[in-house]
N, C-alpha and C positions, 0 to 999 in steps of 0.2 A: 747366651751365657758368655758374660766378660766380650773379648775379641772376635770367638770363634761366630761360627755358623750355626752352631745348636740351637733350636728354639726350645728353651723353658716355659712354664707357666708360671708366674708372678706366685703364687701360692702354690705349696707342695704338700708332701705329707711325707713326716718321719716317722722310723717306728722304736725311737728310743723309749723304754718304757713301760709302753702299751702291748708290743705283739710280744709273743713267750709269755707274758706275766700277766695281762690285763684282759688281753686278745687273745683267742683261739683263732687256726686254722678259719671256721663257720663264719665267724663274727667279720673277722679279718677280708673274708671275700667280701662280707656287704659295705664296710668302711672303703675299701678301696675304690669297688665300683659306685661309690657314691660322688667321691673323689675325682673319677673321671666324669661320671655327669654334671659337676661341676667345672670340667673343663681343665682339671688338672693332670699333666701328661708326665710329672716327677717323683721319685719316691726313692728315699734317703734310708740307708741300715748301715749296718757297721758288724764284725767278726765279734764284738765282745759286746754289743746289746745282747742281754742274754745269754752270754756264752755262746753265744752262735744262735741258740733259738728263734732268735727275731728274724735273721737271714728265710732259716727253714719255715717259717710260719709265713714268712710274704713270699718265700719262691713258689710254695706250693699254692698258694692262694692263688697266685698269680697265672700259676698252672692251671687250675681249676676253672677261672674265668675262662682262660682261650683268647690271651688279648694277641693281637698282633704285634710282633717283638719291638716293629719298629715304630708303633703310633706310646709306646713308653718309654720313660728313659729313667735310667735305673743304680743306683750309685752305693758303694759301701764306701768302708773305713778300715785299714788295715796299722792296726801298732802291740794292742793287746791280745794274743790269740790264745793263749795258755801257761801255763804256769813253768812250763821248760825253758833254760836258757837260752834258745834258741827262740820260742813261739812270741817274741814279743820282743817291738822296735821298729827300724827300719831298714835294717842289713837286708842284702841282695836275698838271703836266704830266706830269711820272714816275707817280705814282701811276695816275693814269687810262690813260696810254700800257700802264705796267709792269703791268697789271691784264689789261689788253685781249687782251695779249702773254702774259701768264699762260697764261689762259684761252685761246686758240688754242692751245698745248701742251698741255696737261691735256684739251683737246676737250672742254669742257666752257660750260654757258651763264653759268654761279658757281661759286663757290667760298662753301661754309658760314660759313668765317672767314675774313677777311683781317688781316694782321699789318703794322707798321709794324716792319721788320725791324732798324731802331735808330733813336736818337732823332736828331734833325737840327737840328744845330745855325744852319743858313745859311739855312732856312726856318721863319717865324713858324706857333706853332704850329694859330691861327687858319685859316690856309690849308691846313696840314693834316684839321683838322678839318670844315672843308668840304670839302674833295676828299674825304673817305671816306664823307660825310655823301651826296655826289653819286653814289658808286659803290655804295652802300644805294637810295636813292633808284632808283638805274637797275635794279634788280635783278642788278648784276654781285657782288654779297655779299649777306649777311643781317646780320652781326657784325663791327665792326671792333675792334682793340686794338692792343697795342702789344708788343714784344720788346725785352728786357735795360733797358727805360726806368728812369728812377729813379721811386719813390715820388709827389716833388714835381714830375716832369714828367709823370707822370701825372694828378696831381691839378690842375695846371694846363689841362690840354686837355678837364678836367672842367668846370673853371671858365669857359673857352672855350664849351663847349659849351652849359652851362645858359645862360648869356647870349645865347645865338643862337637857342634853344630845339631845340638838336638832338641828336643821340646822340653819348653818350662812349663811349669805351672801354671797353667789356666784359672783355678777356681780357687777360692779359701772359704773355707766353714767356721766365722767365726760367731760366737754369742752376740745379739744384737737387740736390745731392744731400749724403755724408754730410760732404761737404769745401769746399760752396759755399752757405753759408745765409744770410749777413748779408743779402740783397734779401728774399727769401723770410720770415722771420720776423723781421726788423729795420724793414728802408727800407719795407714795403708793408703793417707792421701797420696803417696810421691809415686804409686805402684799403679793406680787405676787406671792414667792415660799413659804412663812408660813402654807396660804389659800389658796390658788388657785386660787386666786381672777382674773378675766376674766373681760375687759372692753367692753364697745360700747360706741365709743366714739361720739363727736355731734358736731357742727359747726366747719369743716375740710375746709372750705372757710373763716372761721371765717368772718361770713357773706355777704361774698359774694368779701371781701377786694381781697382776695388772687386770685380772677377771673382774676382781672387787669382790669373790668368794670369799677371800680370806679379814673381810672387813672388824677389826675388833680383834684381830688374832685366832677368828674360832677357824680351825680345822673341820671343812664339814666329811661325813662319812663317805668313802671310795672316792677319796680326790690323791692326788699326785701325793701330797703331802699327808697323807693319815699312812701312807704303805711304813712296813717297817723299814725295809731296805732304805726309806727315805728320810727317816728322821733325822740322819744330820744335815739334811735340805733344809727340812720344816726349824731347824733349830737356828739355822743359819739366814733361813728369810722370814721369820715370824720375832724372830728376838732381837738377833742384832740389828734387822734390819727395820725395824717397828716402822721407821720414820717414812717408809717406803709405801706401808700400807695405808697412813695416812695419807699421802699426795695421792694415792688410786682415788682415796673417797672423796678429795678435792676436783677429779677429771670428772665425776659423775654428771653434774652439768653440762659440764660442756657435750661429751658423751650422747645426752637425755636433748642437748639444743639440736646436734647431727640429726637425733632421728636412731641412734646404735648404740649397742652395747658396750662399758667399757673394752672387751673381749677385739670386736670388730674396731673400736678406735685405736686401741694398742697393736694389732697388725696392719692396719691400714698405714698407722705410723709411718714402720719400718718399711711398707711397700710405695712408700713415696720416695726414699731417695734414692736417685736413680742410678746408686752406681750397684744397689742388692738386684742382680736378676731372680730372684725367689726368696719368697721366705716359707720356711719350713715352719709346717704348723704339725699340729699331734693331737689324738682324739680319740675316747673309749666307745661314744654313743654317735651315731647319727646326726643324733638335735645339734650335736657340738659341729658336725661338716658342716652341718647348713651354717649355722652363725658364721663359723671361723669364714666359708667362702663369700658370705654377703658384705664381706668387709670392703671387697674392691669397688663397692657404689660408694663408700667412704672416702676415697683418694680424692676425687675430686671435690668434693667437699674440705677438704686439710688447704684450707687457704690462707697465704700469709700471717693472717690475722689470728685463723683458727690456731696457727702455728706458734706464735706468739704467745698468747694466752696459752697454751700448752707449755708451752718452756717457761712461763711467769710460775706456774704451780710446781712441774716438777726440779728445776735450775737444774739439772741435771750438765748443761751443753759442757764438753769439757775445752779446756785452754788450749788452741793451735800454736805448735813453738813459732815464736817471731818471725820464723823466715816461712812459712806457709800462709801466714796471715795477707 
């Protein structure tokens, strides 16, 4: 992960989504343990998937397996905890309450990584920085970082940080896949070898577009985009974004010449640049672990060429300002 000593596994499993609302408890133990017989030792939640449900449906799973604490590594998001003016942000108070309160769902004594679930504008970042510096300190994490942050507010709580002589930001969770890059190889090139900074990255289907499920605009039954909760997703990647599901059915070849599913060339993607230490995948059915994990016979295959011809269909690469180029 990023600088440190952590070992991640190149694919993870998140549970935005899926566990509380998709997944039970039941289900949830055979996803996971599938997950690790694929050799993945990461698993991603957050305080407000679910109102907290998602937490409680992977700690008790988790429990129920009997994994060994430390052959997993285990990470939430702390910003939106509740509807109180207090339960949500990043003041010293949410953090450490919203932490606490984690951890009592998840039944667990830490959590591997903790995330700063977005940046916060109403609290100095100084106070941030000590609050996760104190929940390091307390043994309630090991690693903090930050989610969707920009570049320069990263670099800032850097900056924060060596001045107080304490720990920055290790990790960032931002959106990454073949239709969302500008943070990813734009805003966070000046931060990768400065800091060390280490991603996980999170919708590598960009929701589900890049499967080729949604080929023609159809919505098929119990996908991400038919929930209700989600229909201003489906409105926002099925209409505005039409153009998008066009260039999925242009990769199909290329996809059909690998030998893999669009699904496994669109993660594979994202697990080729080598500054994402994981990409976080997500899954309701079994069949979907097995694809999503065959994707890393993919990577080597993603050659120059292949690479090429992939940016000819999607043009997606965005513009480096002149002084990075």
């Amino acid at each position: 992960m990023g600088r440190s000593g952590l070992q991640v596994s190149a694919l993870s499993y998140g549970a935005w989504v899926t566990f509380g609302e998709q997944v039970d408890v039941k289900h949830a133990e055979k996803i996971l343990e599938a997950c690790r017989n694929h050799g993945c030792n990461f698993f991603d939640n957050a305080e407000v998937y679910r109102q907290g449900e998602a937490e409680v449906v992977m700690g008790q799973a988790i429990k129920n397996l009997a994994w060994k604490r430390s052959d997993v590594v285990v990470s939430t998001k702390i910003f939106w905890g509740g509807s109180g003016p207090n339960d949500r942000g990043l003041s010293r108070k949410h953090l450490i309450e919203g932490t606490r309160d984690s951890l009592e769902r998840l039944q667990m004594d830490y959590v591997d990584l903790l995330f700063c679930h977005r940046p916060d504008p109403t609290t100095p970042i100084e106070e941030t920085v000590r609050a996760m510096n104190f929940l390091i300190d307390h043994g309630l994490t090991f690693y903090w970082g930050t989610s969707e942050w920009s570049g320069q507010q990263i670099t800032e709580a850097w900056e924060v940080a060596n001045r107080l002589d304490m720990i920055g930001p290790l990790m960032e969770q931002p959106e990454y896949n073949m239709f969302a890059r500008e943070k990813v190889e734009v805003d966070y090139a000046p931060v990768y070898s400065k800091y060390g900074l280490g991603l996980t990255t999170w919708s590598p289907l960009a929701s589900g577009i890049l499967t080729g499920k949604y080929s023609g605009g159809v919505v098929p039954e119990g996908s991400r985009l038919s929930l209700e909760s989600y229909k201003w997703l489906a409105e926002k990647k099925l209409v505005e974004k039409r153009d998008q599901i066009e260039k999925v059915d242009q990769l199909k070849p290329i996809a059909d010449a690998l030998g893999c599913t669009l699904a496994q060339l669109s993660i594979a993607w994202c697990a080729k640049n080598p500054n994402v230490s994981t990409v976080i995948t997500g899954s309701t059915k079994l069949s979907q672990v097995e694809d999503n994990f065959q994707s890393m016979k993919v990577v080597p295959k993603l050659t120059d060429e292949v690479m090429a011809q992939i940016e000819e269909i999607i043009q997606s690469k965005p513009a480096a300002p002149a002084k990075y180029r």
